[in-house]
N, C-alpha and C positions, 0 to 999 in steps of 0.2 A: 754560676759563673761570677767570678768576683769583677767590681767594676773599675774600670779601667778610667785612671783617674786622668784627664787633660790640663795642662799648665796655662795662664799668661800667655806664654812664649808660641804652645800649639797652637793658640786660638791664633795670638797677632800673625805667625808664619801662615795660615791656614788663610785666613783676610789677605795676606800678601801675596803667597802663589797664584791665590785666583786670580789678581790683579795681572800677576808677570805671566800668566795664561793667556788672557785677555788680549786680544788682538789689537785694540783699540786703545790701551792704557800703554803710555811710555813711561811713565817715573812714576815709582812708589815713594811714598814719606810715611813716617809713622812720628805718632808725639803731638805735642802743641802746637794750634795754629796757624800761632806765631812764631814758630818755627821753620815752616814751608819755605823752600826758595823759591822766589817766584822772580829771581834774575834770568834774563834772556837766557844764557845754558841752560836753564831748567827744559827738558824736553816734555811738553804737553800731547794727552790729553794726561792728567796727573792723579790717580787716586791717594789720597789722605785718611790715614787713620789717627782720631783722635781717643785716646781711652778716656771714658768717662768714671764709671766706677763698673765694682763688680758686690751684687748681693750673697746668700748664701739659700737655700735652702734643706729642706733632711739630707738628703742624700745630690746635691747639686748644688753648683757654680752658675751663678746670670751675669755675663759678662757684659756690659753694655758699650757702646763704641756712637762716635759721630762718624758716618762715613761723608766726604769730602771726593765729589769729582767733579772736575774743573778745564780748561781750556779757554785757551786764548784768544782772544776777538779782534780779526782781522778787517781792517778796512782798506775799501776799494771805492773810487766814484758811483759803481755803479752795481754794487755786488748783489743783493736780493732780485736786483731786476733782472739778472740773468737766471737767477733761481726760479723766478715766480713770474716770469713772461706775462701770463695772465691776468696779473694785478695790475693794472694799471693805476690804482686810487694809492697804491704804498707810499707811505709817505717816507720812512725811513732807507733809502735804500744804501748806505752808505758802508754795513758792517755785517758781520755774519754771524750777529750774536741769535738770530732765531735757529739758523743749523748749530750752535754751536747748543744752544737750551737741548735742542732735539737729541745731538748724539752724545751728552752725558747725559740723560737721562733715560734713555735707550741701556748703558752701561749700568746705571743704578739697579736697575729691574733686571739685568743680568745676575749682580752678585746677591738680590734678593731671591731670584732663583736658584742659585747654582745654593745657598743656603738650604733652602726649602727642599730643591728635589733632587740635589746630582750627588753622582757618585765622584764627580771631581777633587770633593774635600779629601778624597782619597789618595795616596800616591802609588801604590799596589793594589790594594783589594781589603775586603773583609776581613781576613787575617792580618793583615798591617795591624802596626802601633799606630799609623798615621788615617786610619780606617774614620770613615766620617761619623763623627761621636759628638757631634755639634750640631743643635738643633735650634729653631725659631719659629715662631710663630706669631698670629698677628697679622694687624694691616699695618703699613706703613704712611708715616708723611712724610713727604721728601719734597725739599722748598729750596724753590730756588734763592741764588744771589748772584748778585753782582754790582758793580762801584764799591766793593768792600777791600779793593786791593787797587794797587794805581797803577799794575800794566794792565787795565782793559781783558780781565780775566772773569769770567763766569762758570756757572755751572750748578750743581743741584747737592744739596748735604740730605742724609736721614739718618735716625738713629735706630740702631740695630741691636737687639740683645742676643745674644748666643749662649743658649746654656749646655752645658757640660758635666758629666756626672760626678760625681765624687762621693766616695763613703765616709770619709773622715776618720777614717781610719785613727787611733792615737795607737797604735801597737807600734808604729815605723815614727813616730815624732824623733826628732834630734834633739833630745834631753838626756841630762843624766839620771839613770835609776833611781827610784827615792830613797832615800838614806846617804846617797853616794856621794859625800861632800854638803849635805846640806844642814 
């Protein structure tokens, strides 16, 4: 069976659908960081894909990406304390940056799953072109931040490699014949 070569384009779409799957994700961005809007229209919780670089091996592509999931931190006089009744020693109770830590990172460990073991990379089935041809492996770190942006935005980045196959074909190169003008 010859190998069924994946682009840029399949991977970054392939990162994206699962985000526009994702029940929990409202806005995708792709690109530089400092690219992200993070003006009030921006509808959070936000996944970000940043392309890092891509290696090569024999027969594969190792795509690598920063993923980026984020949301925004609401305050209330007394938000945690309704959260955490039990605590009484909380010192901070004023913001809901600890649910907001919890449910994008909740998210991250989805689409390091849905990498790992689903058939969702899929949009048909096994027979697709879009059939899940993207692999990873590995443990990941995924760190949080926050005060890196000034609407009061946090949440958790890791970096992700996806590799893809490819033979390298040079029979299909877009060059001209040799001899032909040269």
């Amino acid at each position: 069976m010859a190998v069924s070569n994946k682009t840029y384009n399949n991977v970054v779409n392939t990162i994206a659908r699962m985000g526009e799957e994702h029940y929990q994700i409202s806005t995708i961005s792709i690109g530089d960081l400092y690219d992200v809007d993070l003006e009030k229209e921006t509808k959070f919780p936000l996944l970000h894909i940043n392309p890092l670089n891509v290696t090569t091996g024999d027969s594969q592509l190792n795509m690598n990406f920063q993923i980026f999931i984020m949301d925004m931190v609401s305050e209330k006089s007394n938000w945690q304390t309704q959260q955490h009744s039990l605590l009484t020693k909380l010192v901070n109770t004023k913001n809901n940056e600890q649910e907001v830590f919890n449910n994008t990172l909740n998210i991250c460990t989805d689409i390091i799953a849905m990498f790992r073991h689903s058939l969702q990379q899929s949009l048909q089935g096994v027979d697709d072109i879009n059939a899940p041809l993207y692999f990873t492996e590995g443990q990941f770190t995924i760190e949080p931040f926050q005060e890196r942006f000034d609407n009061m935005c946090c949440g958790w980045v890791f970096q992700i490699g996806i590799t893809t196959m490819n033979d390298f074909e040079a029979c299909k190169v877009p060059v001209l014949p040799r001899g032909a003008g040269y």
